[in-house]
C-alpha positions in Angstrom: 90.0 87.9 90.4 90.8 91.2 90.2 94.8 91.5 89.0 97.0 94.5 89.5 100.0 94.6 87.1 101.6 97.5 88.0 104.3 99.1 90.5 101.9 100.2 92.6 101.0 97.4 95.4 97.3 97.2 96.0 97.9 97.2 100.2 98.7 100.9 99.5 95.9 102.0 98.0 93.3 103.6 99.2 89.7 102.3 100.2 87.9 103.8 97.7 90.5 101.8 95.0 90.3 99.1 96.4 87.0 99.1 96.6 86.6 99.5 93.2 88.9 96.6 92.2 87.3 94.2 94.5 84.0 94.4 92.5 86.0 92.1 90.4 86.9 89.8 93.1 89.8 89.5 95.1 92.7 91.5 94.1 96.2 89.9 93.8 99.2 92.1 92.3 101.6 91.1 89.9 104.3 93.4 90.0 105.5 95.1 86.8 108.7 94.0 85.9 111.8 96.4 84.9 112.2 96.6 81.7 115.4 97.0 80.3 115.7 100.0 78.1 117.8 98.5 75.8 115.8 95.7 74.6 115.0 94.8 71.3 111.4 94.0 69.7 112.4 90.1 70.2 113.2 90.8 74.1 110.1 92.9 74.8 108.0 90.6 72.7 109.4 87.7 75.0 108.5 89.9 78.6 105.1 90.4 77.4 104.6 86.0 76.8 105.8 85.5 80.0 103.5 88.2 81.9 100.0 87.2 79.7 100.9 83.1 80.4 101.1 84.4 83.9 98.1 86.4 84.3 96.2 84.1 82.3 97.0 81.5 84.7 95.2 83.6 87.3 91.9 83.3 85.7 91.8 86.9 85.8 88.1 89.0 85.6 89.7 91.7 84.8 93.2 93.3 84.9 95.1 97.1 85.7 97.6 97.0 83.3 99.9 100.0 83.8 103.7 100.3 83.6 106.8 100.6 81.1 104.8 102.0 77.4 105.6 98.9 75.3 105.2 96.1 77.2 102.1 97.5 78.6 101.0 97.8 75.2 101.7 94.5 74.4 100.2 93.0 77.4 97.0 95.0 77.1 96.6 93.9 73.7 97.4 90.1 73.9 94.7 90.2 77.3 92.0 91.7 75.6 92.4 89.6 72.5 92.0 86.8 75.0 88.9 88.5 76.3 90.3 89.5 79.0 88.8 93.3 80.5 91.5 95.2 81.0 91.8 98.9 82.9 93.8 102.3 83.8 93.2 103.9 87.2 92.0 107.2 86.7 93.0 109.6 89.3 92.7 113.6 89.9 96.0 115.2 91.1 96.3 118.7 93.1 99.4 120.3 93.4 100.6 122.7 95.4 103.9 124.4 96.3 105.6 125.9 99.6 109.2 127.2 100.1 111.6 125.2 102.1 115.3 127.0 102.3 115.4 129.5 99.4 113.6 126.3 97.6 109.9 125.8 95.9 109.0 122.5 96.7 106.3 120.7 94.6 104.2 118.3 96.2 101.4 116.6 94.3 98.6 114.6 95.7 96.9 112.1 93.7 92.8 110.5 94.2 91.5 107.8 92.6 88.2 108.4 91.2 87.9 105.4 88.5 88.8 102.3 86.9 88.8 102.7 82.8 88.9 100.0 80.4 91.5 99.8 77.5 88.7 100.0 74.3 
């Protein structure tokens, strides 16, 4: 089982992600929680027990952890201490920018081209 912890829902991706992540198995997402910006060590500490139990529960071969800094960091670390494989998505953005009414407009486009694991 292939588990996607982050914001981004896996029925968005593209094929080539998806792909990719069902090497693993089937792919089920966990969405990232909010994360309140005001929490203590205790709180985040707390978010991070709740979101391992429950990944762990999924008998996961491996995970994308990506989302708020510390509780990612947390969760990567508590996963892979478990065993667990754990990964980024690597993409490759292009950016380009056109005028719209006396404005530049920004747009950037972003390609998956890997999975890496957390070392």
């Amino acid at each position: 089982m292939f588990i996607n912890f982050s914001n981004h829902p896996s029925d968005a991706w593209g094929e080539v992600q998806l792909n990719a992540a069902m090497e693993y198995g089937d792919v089920m997402d966990v969405p990232f929680p909010a994360v309140n910006p005001y929490a203590d060590k205790e709180e985040i500490h707390k978010v991070c027990d709740k979101y391992v139990a429950q990944i762990m529960n999924l008998n996961p071969s491996c995970v994308l952890c990506q989302g708020e800094f510390c509780v990612a960091y947390g969760v990567i670390s508590a996963l892979k201490k478990l065993g667990v494989k754990v990964v980024a998505a690597c993409s490759e953005r292009k950016s380009a920018e056109r005028k719209v009414d006396d404005k530049i407009e920004k747009v950037s486009i972003f390609t998956f081209v890997q999975f890496r694991e957390y070392e």
